[in-house]
N, C-alpha and C positions, 0 to 999 in steps of 0.2 A: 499533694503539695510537694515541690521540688525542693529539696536545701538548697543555701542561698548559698553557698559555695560553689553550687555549680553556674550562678550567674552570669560569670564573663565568659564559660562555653557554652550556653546556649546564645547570648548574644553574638557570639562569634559563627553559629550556625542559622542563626536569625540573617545576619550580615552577607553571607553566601546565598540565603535563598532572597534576599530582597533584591542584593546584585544581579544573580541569575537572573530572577522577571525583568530587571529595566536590559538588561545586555539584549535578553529576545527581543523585545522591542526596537533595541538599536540593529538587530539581524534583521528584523523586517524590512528597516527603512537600507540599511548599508547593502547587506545580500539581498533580498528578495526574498527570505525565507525565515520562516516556513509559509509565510504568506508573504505578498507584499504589504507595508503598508498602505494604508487610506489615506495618509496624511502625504501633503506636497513638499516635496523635498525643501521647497522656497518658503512654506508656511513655517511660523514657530513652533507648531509640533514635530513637524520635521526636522527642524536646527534641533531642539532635545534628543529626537530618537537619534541622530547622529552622535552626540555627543555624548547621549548614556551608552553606545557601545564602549569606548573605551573607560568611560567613568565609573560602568559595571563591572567591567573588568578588575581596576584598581579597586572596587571595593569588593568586590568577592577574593581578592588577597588581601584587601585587608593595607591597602600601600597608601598611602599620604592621607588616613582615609579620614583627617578631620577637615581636613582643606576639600578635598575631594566634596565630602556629604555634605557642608553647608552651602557648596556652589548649587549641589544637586535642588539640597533641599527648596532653594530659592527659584531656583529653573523648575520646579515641582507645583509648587504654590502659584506661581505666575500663571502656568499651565492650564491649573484646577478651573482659573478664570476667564481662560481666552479660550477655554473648550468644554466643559463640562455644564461647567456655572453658565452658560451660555444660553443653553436645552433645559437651565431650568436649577432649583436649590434642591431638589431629594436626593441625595449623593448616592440612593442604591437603585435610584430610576436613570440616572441620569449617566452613569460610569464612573463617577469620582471619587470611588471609595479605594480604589489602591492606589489613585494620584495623591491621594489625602494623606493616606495611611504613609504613604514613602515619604511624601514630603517631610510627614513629623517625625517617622524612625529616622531619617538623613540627620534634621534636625537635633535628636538627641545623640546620633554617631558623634556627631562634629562637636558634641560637649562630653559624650564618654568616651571614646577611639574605639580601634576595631574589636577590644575584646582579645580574649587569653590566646586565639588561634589568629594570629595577625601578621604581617610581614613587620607592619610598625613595633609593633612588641619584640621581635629577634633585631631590629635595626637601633631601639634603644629602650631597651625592658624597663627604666629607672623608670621615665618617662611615660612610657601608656601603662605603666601598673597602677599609675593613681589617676584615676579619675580627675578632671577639671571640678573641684570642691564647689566653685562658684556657681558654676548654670549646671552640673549634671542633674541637680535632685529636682531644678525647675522646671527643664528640657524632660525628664520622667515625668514630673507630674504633667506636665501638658500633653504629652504622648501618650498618657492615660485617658485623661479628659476625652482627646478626642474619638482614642479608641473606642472609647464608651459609647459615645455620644453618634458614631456613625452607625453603630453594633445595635441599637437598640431600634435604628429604623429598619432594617431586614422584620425583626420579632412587631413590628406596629402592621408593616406589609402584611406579615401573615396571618395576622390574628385580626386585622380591620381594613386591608385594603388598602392602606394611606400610603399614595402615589400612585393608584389608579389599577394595575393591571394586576395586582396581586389576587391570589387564590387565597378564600379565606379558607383556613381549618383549624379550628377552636379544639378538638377532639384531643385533647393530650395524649390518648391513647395511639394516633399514628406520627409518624415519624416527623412530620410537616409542622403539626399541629406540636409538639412536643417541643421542637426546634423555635418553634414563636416563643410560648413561654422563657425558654430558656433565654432568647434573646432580647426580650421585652422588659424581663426583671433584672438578666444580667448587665447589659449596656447601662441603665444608671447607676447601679453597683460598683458597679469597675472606676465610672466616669467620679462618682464619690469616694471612692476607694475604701470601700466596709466589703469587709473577709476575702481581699483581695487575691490573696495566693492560693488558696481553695477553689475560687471562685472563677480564677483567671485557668488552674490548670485543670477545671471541668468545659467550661467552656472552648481549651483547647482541644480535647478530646470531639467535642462537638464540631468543631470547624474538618478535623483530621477525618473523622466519621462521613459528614457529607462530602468530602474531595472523594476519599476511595468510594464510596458506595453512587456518588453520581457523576464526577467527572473523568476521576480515573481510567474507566470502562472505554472513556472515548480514543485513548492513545494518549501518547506522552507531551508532544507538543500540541494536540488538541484540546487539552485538560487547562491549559490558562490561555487559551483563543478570546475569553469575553471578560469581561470585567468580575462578575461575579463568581467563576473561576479565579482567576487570581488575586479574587479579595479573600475566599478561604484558606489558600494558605499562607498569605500576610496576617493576617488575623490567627490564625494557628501559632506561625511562632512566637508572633509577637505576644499573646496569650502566656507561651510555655515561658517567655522570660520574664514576663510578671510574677509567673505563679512562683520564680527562681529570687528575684530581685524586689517585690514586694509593691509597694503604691506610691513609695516615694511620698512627700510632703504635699500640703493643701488636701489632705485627705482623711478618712473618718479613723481609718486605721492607726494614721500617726495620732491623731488625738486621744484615740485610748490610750495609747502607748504613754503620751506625754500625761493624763491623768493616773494612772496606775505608778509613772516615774514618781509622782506630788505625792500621791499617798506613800509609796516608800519611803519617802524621805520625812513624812511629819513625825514629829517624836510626840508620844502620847503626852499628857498633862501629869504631873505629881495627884496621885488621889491626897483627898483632905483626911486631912490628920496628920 
């Protein structure tokens, strides 16, 4: 479990690697590289990859980045439907599991700011050192929800097939099979938020684990070429700043919390006599 102090720098290294994946994506459509885009410069997805170049940009410094991440987030969500949702609703059959996941981390960017390592922070420290009181804990818990909630369809793939082309293996004992479980119990866990900072920084380990041992091997800019590439390491950080910042409200965790605050505070009864 991470201390919660270190929360605004791992969201500040969250924020760099989320920017980083949409920028490549705007180098495929602007450069040609490392591949070209699939997507028609004239289609919607192309207007976005155009315009996450430089929007990734400004949010891997970290610059206007609440204005910036709720434009994103909305250009994100749009996206999920005019391409993904298209092919279909299983978001780890379909690709839309890192349109999803960014749409909602943009979404909470644009209610917390860039975090401790920001341009916005040295241009006026008063200002992004408090969090937006009103929507950040709301914009977390939703960030949560859905984290969960996409995380747990990978561990249903692998343990039952659900969405067609998955490889079942039950066997805890190999690394496939061990990876479902963890992602079949963890994904409602998270999405509930019961033992979340525990919970959140094993299963980052898990995400970190399958990039180096399956996609790393490929090369640098091959390792987030497909979707489920680049949903492990959204999923990674995003992961490591929960296990730092906690479940946020609507969650099982704040309930103990607020039941343990009730009993502190009841004052026993006078015994008789």
């Amino acid at each position: 479990m991470i201390p919660a102090v270190w929360a605004p720098y791992i969201l500040s290294a969250a924020r760099v690697i989320f920017g980083f994946l949409i920028v490549r994506h705007g180098m495929e459509q602007v450069l040609g590289y490392p591949e070209a885009s699939p997507a028609p410069p004239a289609s919607y997805a192309g207007l976005v990859e155009w315009l996450s170049f430089p929007a990734g940009l400004l949010i891997m410094a970290g610059l206007f980045t609440r204005k910036v991440s709720l434009a994103l987030a909305g250009m994100y969500i749009a996206l999920a439907f005019v391409g993904p949702f298209q092919r279909g609703l299983l978001t780890h059959r379909n690709g839309a599991d890192p349109i999803v996941l960014s749409a909602f981390f943009f979404l909470y960017l644009a209610a917390a700011g860039g975090g401790a390592w920001s341009l916005d922070r040295r241009r006026n420290p008063t200002a992004e050192r408090a969090a937006d009181v009103a929507w950040e804990p709301h914009a977390l818990a939703l960030l949560r929800v859905v984290a969960g909630l996409l995380f747990v369809m990978h561990g249903l793939e692998k343990l039952f097939a659900i969405g067609g082309a998955g490889r079942i293996t039950r066997s805890i004992l190999t690394v496939r099979g061990f990876a479902g479980y963890l992602e079949t119990t963890g994904g409602p866990l998270i999405a509930l938020g019961f033992l979340t900072r525990p919970l959140a920084f094993i299963l980052a380990g898990q995400m970190a684990v399958a990039y180096f041992t399956s996609w790393a091997p490929r090369g640098f800019w091959e390792s987030f070429a497909e979707a489920g590439m680049e949903a492990s390491v959204l999923f990674c950080y995003l992961y490591l700043f929960l296990s730092s910042r906690g479940a946020g409200p609507y969650s099982l965790d704040g309930a103990r919390r607020a039941w343990r605050a009730v009993d502190r505070r009841r004052v026993p009864l006078p015994a008789d006599g």
